[in-house]
N, CA, C and O of each residue as an XYZ file, in Angstrom:
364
protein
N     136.645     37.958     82.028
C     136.185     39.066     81.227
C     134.726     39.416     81.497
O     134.464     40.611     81.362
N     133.531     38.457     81.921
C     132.403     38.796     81.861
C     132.319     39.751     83.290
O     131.369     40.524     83.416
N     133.231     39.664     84.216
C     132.530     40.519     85.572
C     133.558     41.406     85.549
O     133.992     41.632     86.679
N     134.257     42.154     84.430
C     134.454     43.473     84.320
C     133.368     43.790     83.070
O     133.129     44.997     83.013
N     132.790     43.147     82.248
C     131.664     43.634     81.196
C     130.621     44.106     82.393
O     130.091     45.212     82.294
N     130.357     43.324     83.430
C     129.311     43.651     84.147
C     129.170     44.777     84.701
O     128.156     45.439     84.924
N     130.866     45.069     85.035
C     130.712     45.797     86.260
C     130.252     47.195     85.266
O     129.387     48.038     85.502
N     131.055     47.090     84.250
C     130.784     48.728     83.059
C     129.401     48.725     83.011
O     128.826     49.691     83.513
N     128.746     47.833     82.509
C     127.669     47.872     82.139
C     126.716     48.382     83.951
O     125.756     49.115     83.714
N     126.851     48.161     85.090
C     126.039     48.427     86.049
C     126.772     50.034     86.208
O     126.043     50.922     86.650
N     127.831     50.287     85.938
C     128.483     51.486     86.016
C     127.612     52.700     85.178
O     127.018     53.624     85.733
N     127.659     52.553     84.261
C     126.697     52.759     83.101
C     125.225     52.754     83.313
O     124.517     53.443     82.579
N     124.876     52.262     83.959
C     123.352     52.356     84.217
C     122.946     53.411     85.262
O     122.182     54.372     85.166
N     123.843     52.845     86.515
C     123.597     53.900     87.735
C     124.026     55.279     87.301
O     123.115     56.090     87.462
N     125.150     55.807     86.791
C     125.535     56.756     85.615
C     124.190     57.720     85.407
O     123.668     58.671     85.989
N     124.006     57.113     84.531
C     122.698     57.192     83.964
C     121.180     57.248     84.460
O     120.246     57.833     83.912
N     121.168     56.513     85.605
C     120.042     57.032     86.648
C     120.114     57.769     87.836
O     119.228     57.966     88.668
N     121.702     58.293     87.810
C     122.162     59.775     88.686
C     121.796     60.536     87.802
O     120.878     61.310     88.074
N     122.456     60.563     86.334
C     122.020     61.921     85.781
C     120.093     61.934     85.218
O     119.363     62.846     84.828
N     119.978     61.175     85.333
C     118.383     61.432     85.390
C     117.514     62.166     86.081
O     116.683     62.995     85.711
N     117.945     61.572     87.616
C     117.762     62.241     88.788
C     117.703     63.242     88.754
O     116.613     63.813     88.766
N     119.199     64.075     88.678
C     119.515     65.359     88.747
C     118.478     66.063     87.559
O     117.980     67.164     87.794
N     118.259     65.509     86.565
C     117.695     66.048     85.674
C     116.088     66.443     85.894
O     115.560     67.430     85.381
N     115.473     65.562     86.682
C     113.876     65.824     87.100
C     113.887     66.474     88.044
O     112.849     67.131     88.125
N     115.029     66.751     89.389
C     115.168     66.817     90.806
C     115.501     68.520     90.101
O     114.840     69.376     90.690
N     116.148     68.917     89.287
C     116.932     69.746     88.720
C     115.449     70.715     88.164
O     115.470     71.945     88.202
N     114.360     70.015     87.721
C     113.666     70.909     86.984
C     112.348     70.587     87.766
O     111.356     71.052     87.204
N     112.140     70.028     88.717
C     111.094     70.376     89.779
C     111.776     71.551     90.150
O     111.419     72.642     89.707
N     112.555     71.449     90.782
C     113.445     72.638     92.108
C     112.758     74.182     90.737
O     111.749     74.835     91.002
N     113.388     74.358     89.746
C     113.259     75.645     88.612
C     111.302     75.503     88.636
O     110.710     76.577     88.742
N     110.585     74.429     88.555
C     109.279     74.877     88.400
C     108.767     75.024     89.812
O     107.587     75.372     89.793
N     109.237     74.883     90.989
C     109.118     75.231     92.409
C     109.129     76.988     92.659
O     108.437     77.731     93.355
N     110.309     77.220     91.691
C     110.688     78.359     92.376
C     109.872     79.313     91.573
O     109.618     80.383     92.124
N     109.214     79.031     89.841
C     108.797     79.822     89.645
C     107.292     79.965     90.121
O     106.629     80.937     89.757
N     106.574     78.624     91.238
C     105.841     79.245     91.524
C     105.622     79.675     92.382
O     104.430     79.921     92.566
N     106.601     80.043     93.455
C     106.688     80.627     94.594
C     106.119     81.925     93.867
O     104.930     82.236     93.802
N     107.368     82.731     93.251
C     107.287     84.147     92.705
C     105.902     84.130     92.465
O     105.309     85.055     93.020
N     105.037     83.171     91.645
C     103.895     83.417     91.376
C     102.887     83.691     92.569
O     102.032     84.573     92.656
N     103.350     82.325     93.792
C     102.134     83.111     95.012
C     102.610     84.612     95.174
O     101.804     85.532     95.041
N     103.789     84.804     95.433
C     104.373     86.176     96.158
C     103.100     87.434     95.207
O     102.183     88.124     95.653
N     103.596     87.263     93.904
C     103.153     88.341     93.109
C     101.353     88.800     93.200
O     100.846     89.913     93.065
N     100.581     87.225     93.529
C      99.655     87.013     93.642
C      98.998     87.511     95.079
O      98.013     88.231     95.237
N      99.715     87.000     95.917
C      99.942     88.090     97.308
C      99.719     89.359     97.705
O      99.249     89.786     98.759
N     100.243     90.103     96.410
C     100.541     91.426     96.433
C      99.605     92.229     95.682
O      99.419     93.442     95.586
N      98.992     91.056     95.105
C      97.576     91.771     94.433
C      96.581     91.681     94.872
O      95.706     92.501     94.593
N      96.316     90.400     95.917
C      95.413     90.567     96.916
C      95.330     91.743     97.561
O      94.254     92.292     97.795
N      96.454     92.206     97.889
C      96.557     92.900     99.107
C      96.127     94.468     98.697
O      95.600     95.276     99.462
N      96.520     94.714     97.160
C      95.854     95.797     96.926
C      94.379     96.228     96.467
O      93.501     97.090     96.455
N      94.972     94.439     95.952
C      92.947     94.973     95.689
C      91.702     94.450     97.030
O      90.539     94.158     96.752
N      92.145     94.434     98.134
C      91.494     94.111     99.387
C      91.741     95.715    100.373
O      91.062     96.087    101.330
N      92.918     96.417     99.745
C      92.795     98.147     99.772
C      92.324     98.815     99.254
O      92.115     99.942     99.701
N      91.909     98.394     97.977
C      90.663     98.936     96.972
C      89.541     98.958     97.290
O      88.906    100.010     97.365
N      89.023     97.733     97.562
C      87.632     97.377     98.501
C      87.499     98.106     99.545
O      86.533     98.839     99.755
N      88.585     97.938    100.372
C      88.246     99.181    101.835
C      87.937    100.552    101.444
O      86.920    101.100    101.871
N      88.805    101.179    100.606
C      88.758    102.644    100.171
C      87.341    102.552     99.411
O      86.805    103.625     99.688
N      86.597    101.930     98.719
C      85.459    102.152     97.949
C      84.502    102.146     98.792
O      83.604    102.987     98.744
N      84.568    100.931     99.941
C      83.660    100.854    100.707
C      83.422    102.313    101.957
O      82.395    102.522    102.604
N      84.283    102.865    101.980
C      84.493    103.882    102.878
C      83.539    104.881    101.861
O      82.577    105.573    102.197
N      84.076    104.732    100.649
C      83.423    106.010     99.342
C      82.196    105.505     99.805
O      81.702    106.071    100.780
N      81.455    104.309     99.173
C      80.333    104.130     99.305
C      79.589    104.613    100.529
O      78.571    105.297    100.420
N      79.990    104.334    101.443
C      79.467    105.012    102.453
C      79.456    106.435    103.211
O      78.504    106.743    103.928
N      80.334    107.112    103.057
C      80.084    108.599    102.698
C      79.123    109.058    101.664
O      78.317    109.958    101.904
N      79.199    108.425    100.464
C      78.292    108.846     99.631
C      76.645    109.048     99.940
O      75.810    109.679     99.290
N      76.537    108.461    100.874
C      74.906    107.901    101.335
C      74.301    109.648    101.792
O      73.203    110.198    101.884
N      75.546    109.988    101.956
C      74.857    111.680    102.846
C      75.031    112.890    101.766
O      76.036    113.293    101.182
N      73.770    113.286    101.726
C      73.531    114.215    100.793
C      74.967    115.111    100.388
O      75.617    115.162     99.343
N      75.159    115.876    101.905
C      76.229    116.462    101.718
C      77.839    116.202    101.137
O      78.684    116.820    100.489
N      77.711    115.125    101.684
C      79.228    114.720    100.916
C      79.043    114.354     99.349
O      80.043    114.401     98.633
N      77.667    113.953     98.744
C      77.732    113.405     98.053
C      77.638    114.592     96.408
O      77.833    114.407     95.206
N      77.117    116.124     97.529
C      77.247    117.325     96.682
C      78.730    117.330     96.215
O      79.164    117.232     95.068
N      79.430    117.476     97.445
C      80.574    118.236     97.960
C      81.326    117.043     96.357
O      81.680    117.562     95.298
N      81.377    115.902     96.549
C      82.122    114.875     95.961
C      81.651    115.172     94.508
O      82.594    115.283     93.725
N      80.649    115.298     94.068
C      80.189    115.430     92.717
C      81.006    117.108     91.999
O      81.439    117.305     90.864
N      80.958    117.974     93.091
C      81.475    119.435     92.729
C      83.037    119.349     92.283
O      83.599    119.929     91.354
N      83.659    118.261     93.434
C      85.296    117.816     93.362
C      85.586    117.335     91.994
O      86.401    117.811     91.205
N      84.767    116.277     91.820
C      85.478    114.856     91.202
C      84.500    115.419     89.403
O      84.833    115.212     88.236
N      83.352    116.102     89.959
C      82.734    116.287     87.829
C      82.502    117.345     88.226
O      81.296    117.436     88.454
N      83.251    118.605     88.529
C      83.210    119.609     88.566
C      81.821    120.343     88.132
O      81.894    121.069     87.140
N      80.362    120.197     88.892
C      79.322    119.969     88.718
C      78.926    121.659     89.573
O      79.706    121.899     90.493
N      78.231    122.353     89.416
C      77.810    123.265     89.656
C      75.867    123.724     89.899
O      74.956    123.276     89.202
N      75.742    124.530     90.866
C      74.154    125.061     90.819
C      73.885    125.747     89.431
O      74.748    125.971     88.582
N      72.806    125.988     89.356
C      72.585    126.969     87.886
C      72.835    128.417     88.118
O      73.318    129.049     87.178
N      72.499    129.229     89.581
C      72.491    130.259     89.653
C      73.811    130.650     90.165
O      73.747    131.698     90.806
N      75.268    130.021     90.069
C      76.373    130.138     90.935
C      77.435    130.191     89.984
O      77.136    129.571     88.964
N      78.697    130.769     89.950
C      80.075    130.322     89.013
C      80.801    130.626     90.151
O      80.838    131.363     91.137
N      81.664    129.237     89.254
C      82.438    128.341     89.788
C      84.023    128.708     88.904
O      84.230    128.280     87.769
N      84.985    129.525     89.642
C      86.006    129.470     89.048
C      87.146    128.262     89.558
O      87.342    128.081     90.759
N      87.783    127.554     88.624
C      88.813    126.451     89.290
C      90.230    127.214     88.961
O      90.646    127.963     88.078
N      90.703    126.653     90.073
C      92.469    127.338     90.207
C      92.786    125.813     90.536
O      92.449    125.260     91.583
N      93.644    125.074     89.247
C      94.731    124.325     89.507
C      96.182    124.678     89.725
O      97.007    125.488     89.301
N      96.124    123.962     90.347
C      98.525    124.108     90.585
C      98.916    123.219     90.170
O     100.132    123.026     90.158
């Protein structure tokens, strides 16, 4: 009788340290994957805001010349001479 008690009882244990396994192996793998998504998403915000930087830096530097920097002020704050009118036509 004692080396079938044994054998349940080692049955029972390994049992039990398979489903363990699966259980940590099971919820690494789910916190793996959510931080993949996290580089990906993170990725993608680099990437726009490193297109942000280029486009400003381009602004910034146009801006340096008088002329564009009229031309840009007339566009963007609809800014005018004193002695001139300025009619706007949106579409």
């Amino acid at each position: 009788m004692e080396i079938r008690a044994g054998r349940k009882y080692w049955i029972v244990v390994t049992a039990l340290i398979v489903l363990f396994s699966i259980f940590v192996v099971g919820r690494n793998a789910v916190h793996a994957v959510k931080i993949k998504r996290q580089i990906g998403a993170l990725h993608r915000e680099m990437a726009l805001y490193r297109e942000r930087i280029a486009r400003d830096s381009l602004l910034l530097e146009q801006l340096r010349y008088d002329d564009y920097l009229e031309e840009f002020a007339r566009e963007r704050f609809r800014m005018q001479r004193r002695d001139e009118q300025v009619f706007l036509l949106e579409e």
